[in-house]
N, C-alpha and C positions, 0 to 999 in steps of 0.2 A: 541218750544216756539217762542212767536213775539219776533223778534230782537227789540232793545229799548235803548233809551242813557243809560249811564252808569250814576249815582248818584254822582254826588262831591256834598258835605255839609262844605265850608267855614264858612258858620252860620248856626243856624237850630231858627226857632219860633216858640213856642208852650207857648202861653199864658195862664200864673197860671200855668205852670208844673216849677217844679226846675228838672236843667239840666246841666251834668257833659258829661267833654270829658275826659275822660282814655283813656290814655296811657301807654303803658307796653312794657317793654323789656324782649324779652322769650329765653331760650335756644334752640338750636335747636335739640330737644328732641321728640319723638314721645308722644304724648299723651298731650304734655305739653297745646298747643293752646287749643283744646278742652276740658281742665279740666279748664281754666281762663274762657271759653265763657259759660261753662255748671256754673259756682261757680255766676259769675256775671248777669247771668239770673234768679238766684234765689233772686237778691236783685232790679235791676232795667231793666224799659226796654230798648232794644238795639234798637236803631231807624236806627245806621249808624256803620260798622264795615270794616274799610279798614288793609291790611293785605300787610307789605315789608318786605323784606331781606337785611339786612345791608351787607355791607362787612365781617364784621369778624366773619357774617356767624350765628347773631342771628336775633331773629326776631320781628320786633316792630308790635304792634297792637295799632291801633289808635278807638276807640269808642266813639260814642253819645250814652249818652241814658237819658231816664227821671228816676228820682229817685220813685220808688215805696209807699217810707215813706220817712218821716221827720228825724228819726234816720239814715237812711243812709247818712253819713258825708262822705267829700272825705276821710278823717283819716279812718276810717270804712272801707273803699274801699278799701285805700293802705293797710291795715293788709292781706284786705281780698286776695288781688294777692299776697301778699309773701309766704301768706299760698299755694297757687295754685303751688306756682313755679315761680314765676316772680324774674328773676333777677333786676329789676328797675322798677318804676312807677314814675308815675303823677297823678294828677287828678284836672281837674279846674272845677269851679263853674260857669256856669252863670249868668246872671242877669236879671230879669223882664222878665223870659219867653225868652229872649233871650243866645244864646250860639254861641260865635265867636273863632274861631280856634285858641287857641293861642299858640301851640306849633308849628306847620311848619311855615318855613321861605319861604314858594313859592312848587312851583312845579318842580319834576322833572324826567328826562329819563336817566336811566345811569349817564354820568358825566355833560350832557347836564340839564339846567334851562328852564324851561317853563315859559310862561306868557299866562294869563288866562282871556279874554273878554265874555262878555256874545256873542253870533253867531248875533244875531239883533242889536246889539251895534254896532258888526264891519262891517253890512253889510250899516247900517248907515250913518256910518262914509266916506266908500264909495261914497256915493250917496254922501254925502257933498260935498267928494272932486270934485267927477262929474259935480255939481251943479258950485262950483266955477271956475275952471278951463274947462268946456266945452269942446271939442275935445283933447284937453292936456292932459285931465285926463286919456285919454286910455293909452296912452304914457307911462305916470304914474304910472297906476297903473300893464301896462304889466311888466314894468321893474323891476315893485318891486315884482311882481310875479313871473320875472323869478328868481331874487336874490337869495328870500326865498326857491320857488324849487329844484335848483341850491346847495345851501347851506345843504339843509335838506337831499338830495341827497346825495352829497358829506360825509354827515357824516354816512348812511346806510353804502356806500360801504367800509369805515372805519370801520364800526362796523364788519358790517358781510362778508366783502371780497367780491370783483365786482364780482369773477364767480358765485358766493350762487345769489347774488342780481339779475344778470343775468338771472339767471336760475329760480327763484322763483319770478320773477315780478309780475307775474296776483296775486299770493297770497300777495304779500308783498301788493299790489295796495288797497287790503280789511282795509287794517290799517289804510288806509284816512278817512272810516265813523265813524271809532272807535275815530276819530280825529274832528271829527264833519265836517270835510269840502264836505264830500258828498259819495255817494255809488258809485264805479266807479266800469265797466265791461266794457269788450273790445267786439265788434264789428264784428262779421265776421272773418278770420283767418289773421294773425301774417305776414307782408312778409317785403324784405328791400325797397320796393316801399310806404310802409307805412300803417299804422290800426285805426280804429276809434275808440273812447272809448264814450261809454253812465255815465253821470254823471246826477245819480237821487239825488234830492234835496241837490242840490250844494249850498252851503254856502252863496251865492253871490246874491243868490235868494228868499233871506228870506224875504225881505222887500216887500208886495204889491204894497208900494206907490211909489217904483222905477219909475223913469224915466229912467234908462240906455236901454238897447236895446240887452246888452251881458256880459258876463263876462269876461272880460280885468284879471283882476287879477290872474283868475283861467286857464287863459290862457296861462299865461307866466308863473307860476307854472309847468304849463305840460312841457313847455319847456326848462325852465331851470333842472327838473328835468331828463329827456331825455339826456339831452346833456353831466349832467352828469354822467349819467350810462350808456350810449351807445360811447359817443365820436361823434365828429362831432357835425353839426349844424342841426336844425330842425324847421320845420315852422309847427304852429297850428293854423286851421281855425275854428272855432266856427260855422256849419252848421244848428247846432236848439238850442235854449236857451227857459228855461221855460219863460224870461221877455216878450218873445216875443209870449207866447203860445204854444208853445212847450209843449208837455209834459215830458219830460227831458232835459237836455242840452248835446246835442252830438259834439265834437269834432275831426278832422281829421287831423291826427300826420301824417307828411312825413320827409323823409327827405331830410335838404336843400346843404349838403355834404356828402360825403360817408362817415358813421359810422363806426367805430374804431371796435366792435362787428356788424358783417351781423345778420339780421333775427332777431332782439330784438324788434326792432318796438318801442314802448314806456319802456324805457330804463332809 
């Protein structure tokens, strides 16, 4: 199949339908998921169904769907998951065709909170700052790109332990498009004199009507993330950028001290 974004529905529109977000809390039970989604497909359509694991090891299931009929009430609904097996529910109404999330409080990873921009918002927003501040801006926004790298990094090798992170870099690296910030592959082979990584439809490059010339951001990204899953310091050059016609953005990781791990290369 085409690789393809993943579907978040913060709100959903669909004018003249009445439309419900369920929510249910399920045992962790075999069969159990499957008997709510086959019970609730009988009364309304499923437009959006995300599916997590709480801690204490049950499992919430979040749905959109449009109601089929007019008798279907969310009362209706919540009978209908107790009977399925649901340990808990909810069910909210929309209004005029509209339906707005209103059970999550935000997004999130593990113990980690997300925050969630549209990709041309923030590519945007950059260009503003470029706009305003002029040569400073790269400064700018290298710095705040290494931060966030840096940071995002540091909590990886928290999670999964430096020698895992180490060792599974080129894979770990695939998690960046699933991130929206771009499809990264490395370049030619891995050594401690340094590697170039190919970033197709990089984040930074969303806007046509850019004026920038590179991606400063996603720059300092790379490096603060390196430095902190390698150790030492490292300098990235930006050698082709799509602003510039490129057909991808290709960057060249070295390093600018000797690395705490030899032979990791982006790190």
């Amino acid at each position: 199949m085409d690789r393809r974004p993943k579907e978040e529905i913060p709100y959903y529109f669909a004018p003249g339908k009445r439309l419900l977000q369920i929510v249910v809390q399920l045992p962790e039970k075999h069969g159990v998921l499957g008997e709510v989604l086959s019970q609730l497909e009988k009364k309304v359509r499923l437009v959006g169904t995300t599916t997590y694991r709480l801690p204490d090891g049950t499992v919430m299931v979040s749905v959109v769907a449009e109601t089929q009929s007019e008798e279907e009430t969310p009362e209706r609904i919540g009978r209908l998951l107790k009977s399925a097996g649901a340990l808990d529910s909810e069910v909210f109404e929309g209004t005029d065709g509209i339906l707005v999330d209103t059970f999550h409080s935000g997004l999130a990873t593990g113990a980690e909170y997300l925050v969630q921009f549209r990709r041309l918002a923030v590519t945007r927003l950059i260009d503003r700052i470029h706009m305003l501040l002029g040569s400073g801006a790269d400064v700018l926004l290298f710095e705040g790109g290494a931060s966030l790298g840096r940071s995002n990094a540091e909590e990886l090798v928290r999670s999964l332990g430096a020698g895992t992170v180490r060792k599974t870099v080129d894979y770990l690296m695939k998690g960046l498009a699933a991130q929206g910030l771009g499809t990264v592959t490395r370049k030619g082979a891995t050594g401690d004199e340094g590697s170039t990584l190919v970033v197709r439809d990089c984040f930074e490059c969303s806007s046509n009507e850019s004026k920038r010339t590179g991606c400063n951001f996603f720059r300092g990204y790379l490096v603060g993330s390196s430095s902190a899953v390698a150790g030492g310091e490292f300098t990235v050059e930006e050698t082709r950028c799509r602003l510039t016609g490129g057909e991808a953005c290709e960057f060249r990781i070295e390093p600018k001290s000797k690395p705490t791990v030899r032979g990791v290369g982006l790190r």
